[in-house]
Backbone as CSV, one residue per row, in Angstrom:
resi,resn,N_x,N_y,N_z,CA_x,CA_y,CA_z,C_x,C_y,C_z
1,UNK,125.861,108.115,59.217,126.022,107.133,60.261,124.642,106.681,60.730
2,UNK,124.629,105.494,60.866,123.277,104.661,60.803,122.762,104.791,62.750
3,UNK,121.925,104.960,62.448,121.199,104.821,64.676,121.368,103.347,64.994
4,UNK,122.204,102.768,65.553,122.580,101.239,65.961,120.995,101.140,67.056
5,UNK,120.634,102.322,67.492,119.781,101.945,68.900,118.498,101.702,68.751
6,UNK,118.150,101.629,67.314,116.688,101.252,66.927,116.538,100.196,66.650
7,UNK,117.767,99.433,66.658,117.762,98.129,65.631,118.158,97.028,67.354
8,UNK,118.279,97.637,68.417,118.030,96.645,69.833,117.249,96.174,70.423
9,UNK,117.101,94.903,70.323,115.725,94.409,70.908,115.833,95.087,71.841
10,UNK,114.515,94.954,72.785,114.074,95.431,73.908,115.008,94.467,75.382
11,UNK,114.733,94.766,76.440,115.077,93.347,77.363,113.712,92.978,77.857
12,UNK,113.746,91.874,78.043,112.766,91.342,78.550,112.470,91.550,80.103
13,UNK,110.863,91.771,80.043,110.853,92.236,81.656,109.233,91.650,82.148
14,UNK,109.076,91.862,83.254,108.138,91.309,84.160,106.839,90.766,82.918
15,UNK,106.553,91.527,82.676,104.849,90.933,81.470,105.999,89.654,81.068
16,UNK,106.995,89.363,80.360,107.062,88.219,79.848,107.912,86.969,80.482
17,UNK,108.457,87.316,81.565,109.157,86.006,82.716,107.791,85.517,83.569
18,UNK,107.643,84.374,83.609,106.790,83.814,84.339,107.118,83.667,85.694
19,UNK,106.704,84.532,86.814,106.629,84.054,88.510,106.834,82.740,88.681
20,UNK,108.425,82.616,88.916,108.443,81.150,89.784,108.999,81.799,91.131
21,UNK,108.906,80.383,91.817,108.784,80.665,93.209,110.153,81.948,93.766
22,UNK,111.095,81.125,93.259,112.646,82.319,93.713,112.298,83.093,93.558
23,UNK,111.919,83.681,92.408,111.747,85.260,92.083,111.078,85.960,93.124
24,UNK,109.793,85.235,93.272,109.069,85.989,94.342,109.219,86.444,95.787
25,UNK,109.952,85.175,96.369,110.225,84.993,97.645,111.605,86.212,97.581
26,UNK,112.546,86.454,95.986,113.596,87.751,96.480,112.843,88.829,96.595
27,UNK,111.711,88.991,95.692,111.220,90.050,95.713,110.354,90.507,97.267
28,UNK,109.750,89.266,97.515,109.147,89.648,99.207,110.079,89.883,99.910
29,UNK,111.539,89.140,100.071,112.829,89.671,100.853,112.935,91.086,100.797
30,UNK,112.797,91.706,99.814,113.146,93.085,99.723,112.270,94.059,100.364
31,UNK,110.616,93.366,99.645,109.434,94.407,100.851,109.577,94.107,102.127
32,UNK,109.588,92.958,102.388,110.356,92.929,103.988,111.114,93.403,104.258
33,UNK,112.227,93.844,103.867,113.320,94.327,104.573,112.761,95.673,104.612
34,UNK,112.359,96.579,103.837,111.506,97.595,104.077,110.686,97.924,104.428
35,UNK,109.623,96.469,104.849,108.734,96.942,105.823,109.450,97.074,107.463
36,UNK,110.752,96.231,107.521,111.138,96.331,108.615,111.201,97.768,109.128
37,UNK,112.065,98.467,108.308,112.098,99.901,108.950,111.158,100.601,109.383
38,UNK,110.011,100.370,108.640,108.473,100.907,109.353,108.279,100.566,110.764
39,UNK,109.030,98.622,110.534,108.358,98.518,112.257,108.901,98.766,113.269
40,UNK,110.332,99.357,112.958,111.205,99.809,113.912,110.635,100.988,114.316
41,UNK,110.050,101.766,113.287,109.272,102.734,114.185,108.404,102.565,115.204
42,UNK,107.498,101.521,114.992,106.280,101.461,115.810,107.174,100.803,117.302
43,UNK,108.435,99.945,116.980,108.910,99.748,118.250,109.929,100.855,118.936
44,UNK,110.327,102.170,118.116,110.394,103.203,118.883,109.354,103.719,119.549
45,UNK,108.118,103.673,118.806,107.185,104.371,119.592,106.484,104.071,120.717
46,UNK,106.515,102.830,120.949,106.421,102.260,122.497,106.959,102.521,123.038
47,UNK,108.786,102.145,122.682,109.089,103.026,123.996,109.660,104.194,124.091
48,UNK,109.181,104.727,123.326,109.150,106.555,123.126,107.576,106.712,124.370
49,UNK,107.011,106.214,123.592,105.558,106.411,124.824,105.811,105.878,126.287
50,UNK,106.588,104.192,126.805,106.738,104.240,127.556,107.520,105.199,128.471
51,UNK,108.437,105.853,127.858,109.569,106.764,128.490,109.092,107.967,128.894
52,UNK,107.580,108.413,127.747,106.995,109.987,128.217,105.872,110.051,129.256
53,UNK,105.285,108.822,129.595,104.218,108.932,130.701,103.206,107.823,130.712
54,UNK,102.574,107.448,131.928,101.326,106.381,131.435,100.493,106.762,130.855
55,UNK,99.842,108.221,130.785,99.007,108.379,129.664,99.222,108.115,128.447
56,UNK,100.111,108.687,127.913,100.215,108.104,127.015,101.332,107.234,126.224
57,UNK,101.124,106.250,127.139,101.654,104.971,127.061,100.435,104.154,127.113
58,UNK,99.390,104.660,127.871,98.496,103.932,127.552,97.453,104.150,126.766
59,UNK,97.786,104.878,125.813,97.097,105.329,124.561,97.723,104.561,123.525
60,UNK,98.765,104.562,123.832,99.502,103.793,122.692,99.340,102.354,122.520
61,UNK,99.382,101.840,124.223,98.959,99.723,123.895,97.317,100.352,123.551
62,UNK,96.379,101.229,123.791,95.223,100.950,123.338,95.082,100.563,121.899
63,UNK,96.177,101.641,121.177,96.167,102.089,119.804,96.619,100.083,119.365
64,UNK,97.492,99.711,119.778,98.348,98.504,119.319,97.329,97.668,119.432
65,UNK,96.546,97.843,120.976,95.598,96.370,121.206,94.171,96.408,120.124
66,UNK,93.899,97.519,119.769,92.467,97.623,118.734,92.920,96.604,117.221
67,UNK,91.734,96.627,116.444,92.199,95.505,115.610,93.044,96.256,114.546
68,UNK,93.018,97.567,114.185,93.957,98.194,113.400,95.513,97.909,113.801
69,UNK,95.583,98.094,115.115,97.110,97.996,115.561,97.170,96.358,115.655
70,UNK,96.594,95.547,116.152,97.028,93.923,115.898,97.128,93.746,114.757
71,UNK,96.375,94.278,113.342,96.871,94.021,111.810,97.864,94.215,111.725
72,UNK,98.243,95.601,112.269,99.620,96.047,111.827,101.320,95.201,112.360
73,UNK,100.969,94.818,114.001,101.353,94.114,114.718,101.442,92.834,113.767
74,UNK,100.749,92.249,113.281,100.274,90.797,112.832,101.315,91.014,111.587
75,UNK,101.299,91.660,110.730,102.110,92.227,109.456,103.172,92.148,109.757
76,UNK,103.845,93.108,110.709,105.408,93.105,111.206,105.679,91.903,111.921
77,UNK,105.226,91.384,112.920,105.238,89.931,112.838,106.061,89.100,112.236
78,UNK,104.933,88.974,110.696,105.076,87.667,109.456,106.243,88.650,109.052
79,UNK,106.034,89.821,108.593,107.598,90.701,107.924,108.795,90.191,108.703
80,UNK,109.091,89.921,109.567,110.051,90.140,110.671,110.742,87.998,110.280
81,UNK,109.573,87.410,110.477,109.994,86.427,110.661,109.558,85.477,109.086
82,UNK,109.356,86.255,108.169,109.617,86.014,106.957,111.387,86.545,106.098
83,UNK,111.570,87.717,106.539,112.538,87.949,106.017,113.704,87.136,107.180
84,UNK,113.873,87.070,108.407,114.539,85.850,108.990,114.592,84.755,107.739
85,UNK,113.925,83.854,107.403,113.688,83.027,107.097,114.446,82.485,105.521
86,UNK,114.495,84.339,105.053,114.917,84.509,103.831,116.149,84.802,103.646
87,UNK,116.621,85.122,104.892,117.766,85.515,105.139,119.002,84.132,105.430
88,UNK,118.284,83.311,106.442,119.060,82.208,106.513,118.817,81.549,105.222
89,UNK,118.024,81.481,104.076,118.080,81.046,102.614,119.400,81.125,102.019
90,UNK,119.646,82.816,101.859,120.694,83.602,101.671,122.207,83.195,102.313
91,UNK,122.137,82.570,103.611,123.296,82.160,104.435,123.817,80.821,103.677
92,UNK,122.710,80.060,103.710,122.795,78.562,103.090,123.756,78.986,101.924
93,UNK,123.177,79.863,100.775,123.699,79.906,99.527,124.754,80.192,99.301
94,UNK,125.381,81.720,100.806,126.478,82.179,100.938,127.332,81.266,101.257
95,UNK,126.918,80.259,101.923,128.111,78.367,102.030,128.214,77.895,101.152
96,UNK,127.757,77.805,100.148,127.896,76.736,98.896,126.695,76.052,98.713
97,UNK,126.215,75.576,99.482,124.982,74.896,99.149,123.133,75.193,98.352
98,UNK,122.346,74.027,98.446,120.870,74.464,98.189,121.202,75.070,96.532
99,UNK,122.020,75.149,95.713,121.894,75.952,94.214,120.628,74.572,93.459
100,UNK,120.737,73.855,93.524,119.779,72.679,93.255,118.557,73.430,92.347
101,UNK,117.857,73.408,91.549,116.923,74.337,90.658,115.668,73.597,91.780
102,UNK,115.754,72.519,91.920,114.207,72.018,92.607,114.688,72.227,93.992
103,UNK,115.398,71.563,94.631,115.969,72.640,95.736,115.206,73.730,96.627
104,UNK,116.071,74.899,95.462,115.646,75.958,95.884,114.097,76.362,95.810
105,UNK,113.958,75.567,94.521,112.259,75.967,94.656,111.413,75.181,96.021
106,UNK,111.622,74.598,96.279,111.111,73.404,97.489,111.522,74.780,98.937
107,UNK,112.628,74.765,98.657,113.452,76.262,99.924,112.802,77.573,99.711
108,UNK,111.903,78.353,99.023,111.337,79.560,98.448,109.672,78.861,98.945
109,UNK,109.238,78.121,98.650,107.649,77.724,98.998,107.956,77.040,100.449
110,UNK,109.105,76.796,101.090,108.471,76.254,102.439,108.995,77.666,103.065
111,UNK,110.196,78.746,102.846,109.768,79.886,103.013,108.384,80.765,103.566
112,UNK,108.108,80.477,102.981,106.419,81.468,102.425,105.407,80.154,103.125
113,UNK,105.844,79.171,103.834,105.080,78.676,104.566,105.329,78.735,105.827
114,UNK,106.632,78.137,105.911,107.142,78.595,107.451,107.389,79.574,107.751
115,UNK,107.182,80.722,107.262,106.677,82.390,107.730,105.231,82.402,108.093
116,UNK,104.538,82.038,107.538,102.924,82.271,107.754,102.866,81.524,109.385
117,UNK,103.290,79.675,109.055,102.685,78.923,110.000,103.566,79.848,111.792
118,UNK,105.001,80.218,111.446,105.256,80.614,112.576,105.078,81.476,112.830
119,UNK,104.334,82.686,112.366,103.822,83.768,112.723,102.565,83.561,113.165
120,UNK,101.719,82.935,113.326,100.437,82.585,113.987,101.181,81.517,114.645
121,UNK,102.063,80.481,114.790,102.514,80.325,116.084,102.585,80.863,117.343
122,UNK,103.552,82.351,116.797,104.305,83.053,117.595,102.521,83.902,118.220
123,UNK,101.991,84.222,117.430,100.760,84.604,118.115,99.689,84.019,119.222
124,UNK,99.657,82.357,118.918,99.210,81.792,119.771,100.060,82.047,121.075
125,UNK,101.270,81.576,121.110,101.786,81.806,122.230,101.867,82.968,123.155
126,UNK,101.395,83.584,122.512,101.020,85.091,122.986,99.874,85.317,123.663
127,UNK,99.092,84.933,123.000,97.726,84.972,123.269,98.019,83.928,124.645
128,UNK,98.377,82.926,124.552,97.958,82.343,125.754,99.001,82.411,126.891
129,UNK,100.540,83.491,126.479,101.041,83.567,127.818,100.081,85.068,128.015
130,UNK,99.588,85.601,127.630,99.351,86.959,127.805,97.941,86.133,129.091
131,UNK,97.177,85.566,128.674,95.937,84.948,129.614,96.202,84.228,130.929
């Protein structure tokens, strides 16, 4: 009896599909959604800190306000309101609509724009109700 399993091509995988936009924007959906859970921590831990004392509660906005914690802040942010973004993609599609091949690609790159631009939105506004 002959080995059928030597004689199967391979499947084709990442080295040979070329990155178009969909692909990427599911694949960032997914690190987003997993970075989310990270940031649910950091928003337990505020108010885990607010709940245990002002000391350290106020160790903790120190930790958030230094530029390590605004990166991180800045990250969960764009995570937060990138995967939003990807999500109502997902809603559209779950209606029927947007299957369009240019479409969707036009819907995946303004994605990945209108995440960036409203996340430094959402920061300005911050910055200047915080002042």
């Amino acid at each position: 009896m002959a080995n059928v399993t030597n004689n199967r091509p391979l499947s084709p995988h990442l080295q040979i599909y070329k990155p178009i936009p969909t692909m990427v924007m599911s694949i960032l959906h997914r690190i987003t959604g997993g970075a989310l859970y990270f940031g649910t921590l950091l928003v337990a831990w505020w108010l885990i800190a607010a709940s245990t004392g002002a000391a350290y509660f106020e160790w903790v906005s120190w930790f958030m306000g230094s530029f390590i914690g605004r990166l991180i802040l800045f990250g969960y942010t764009w995570a937060l309101v990138h995967h939003m973004l990807g999500g109502l993609r997902h809603l559209m599609w779950d209606l029927g609509h947007g299957f369009d091949k240019h479409f969707s690609t036009k819907l995946a790159k303004a994605n990945i724009v209108g995440s960036v631009v409203l996340t430094v939105v959402i920061w300005v506004i911050a910055y200047i109700v915080r002042a």
